[in-house]
N, C-alpha and C positions, 0 to 999 in steps of 0.2 A: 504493500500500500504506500511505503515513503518514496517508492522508487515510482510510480505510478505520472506521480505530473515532471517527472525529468524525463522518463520516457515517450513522453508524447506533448513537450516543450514545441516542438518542432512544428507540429502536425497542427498545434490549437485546441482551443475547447470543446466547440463544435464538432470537429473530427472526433475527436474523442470521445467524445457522446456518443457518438455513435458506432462506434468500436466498441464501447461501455454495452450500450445494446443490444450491439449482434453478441456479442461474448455469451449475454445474461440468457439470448434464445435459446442458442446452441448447447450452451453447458445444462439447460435445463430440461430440452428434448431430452438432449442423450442423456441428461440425471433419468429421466421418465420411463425411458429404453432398460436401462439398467436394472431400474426397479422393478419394471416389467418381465425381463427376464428373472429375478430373484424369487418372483414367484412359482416360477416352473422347477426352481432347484430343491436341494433337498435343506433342510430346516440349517439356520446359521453358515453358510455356505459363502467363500470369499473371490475374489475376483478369479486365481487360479483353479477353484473348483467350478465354478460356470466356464471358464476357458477348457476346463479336460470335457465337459457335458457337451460343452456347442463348437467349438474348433477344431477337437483334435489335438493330436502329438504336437504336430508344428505350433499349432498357433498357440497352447500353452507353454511351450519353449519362447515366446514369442512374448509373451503375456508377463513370463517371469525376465525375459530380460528388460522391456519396457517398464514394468513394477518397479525394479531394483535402482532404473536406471531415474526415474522418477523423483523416486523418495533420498536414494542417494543425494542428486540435486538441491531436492530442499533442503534437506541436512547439511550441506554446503553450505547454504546462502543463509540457513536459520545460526548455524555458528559464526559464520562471517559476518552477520549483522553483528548479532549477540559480543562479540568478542571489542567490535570497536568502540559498545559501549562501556566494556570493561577499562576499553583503555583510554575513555575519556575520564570512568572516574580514577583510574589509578594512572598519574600521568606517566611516571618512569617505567612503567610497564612494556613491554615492546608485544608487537605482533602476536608472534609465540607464545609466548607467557599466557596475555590476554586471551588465547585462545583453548591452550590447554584449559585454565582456569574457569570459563564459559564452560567449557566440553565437561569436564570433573562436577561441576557445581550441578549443573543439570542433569547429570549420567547419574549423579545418587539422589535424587528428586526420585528418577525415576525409577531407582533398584526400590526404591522404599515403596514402593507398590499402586496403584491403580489409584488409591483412594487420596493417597499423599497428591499424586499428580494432579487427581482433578481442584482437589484445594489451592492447588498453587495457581493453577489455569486460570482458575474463577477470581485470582486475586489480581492477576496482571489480566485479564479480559476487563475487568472493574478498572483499572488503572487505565486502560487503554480508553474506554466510554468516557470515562470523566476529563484525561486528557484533549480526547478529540472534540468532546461539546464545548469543553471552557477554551479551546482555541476558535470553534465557529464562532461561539456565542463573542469572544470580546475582536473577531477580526471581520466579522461581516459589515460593522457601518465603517469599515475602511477599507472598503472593497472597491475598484475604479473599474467598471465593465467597459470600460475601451478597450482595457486592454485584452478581452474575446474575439477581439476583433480577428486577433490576426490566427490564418488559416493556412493551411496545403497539404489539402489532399493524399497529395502524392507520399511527404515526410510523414503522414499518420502514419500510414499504413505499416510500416517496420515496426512501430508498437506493438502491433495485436500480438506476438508470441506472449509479451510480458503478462498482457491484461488479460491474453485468457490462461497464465498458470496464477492471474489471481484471485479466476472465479471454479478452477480447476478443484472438483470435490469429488469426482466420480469413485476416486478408489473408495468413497467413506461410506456408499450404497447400501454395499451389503449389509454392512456393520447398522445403517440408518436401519435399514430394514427388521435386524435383530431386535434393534432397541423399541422398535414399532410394535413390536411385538406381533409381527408379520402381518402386521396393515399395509395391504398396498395403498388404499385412499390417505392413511394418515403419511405416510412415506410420500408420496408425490405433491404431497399439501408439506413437509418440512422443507421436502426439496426448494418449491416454489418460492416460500417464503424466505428459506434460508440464502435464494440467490438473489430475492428481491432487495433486501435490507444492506448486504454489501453493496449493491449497484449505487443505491440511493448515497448510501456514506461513499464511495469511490466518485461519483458527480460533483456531492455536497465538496468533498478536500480536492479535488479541480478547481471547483469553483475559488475557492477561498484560494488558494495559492496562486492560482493564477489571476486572477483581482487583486493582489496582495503585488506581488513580484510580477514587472513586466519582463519580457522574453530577453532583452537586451542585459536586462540588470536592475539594482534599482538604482546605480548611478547612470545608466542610459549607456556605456559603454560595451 
């Protein structure tokens, strides 16, 4: 989500809206698709076992390396965010350090079990909502919409991998559909909601940042 309006600086807001929108289509058919299959599987069943039911050899080979290659990624980018805040609060810290330290910190979070994890989740999800209102809330009546103005099409478009690994939930289906208690209706109704609410906050922190900070700068250079 931080990296969201530097990725699509280029492009404009506008563009971006609309990349915002096809993302929140696509990612919620195919949530829908998903869900839809998960009902033909067998009870608590996860992306690799709907891949051995409907593709085959190949395409569960195929399934596990795309999987791996996936969440590998995030786990990349979740430590590499994570680490550089470490080493803003510890300033002599280097690279390395800050990153073991991230990795360590969070890796016994999560040996300490399911329950530990979700406590911690819901503390920094709370931290994140109160962050991002009290920035709407005190940066909207200093928003300049001229600065929306500026557009191209063309630079949008190299965006969309970014926006759509940030409305990207499909691996979480099955597992959605476990917790459903294998409602399809209630599953395609979290799906829907759950993609709607990110789109609205990913528009809302466009808006604001880009109303905020023109494309130039804000010394105009």
């Amino acid at each position: 989500m931080l990296a969201l309006p530097i990725a699509t600086a280029e492009g404009g807001f506008w563009p971006a809206v609309f990349l915002y929108l096809l993302c929140f289509v696509f990612t919620v058919l195919t949530g829908f698709l998903l869900g839809e299959a998960c009902t033909w599987m067998p009870k608590d069943s996860n992306i690799i076992t709907m891949s051995k039911h409907l593709l085959g050899r190949v395409g569960t080979i195929w399934s596990w390396i795309l999987y791996l290659f996936l969440f590998y990624s995030l786990t990349i980018a979740y430590i590499s965010g994570g680490s550089q805040l470490f080493r803003g609060w510890f300033v002599e810290m280097g690279s390395l350090g800050s990153t073991l330290l991230f990795s360590i910190a969070f890796g016994l979070v999560i040996l300490l079990g399911h329950s530990i994890v979700g406590r911690v989740n819901s503390l920094l999800m709370g931290g994140l909502v109160i962050s991002f209102v009290g920035f709407v809330a005190f940066s909207f009546d200093k928003l300049s919409f001229d600065h929306l103005a500026n557009q191209s099409w063309i630079l949008a478009f190299p965006a969309l991998p970014v926006l759509f690994t940030s409305f990207s939930f499909q691996g979480l289906v099955p597992t959605l559909y476990s917790y459903s208690r294998h409602n399809a209706k209630l599953t395609r109704r979290c799906i829907f909601w759950g993609s709607l609410l990110p789109l609205v906050c990913y528009i809302v922190w466009e808006l604001c940042v880009f109303g905020l900070v023109p494309l130039q700068g804000p010394d105009g250079l």
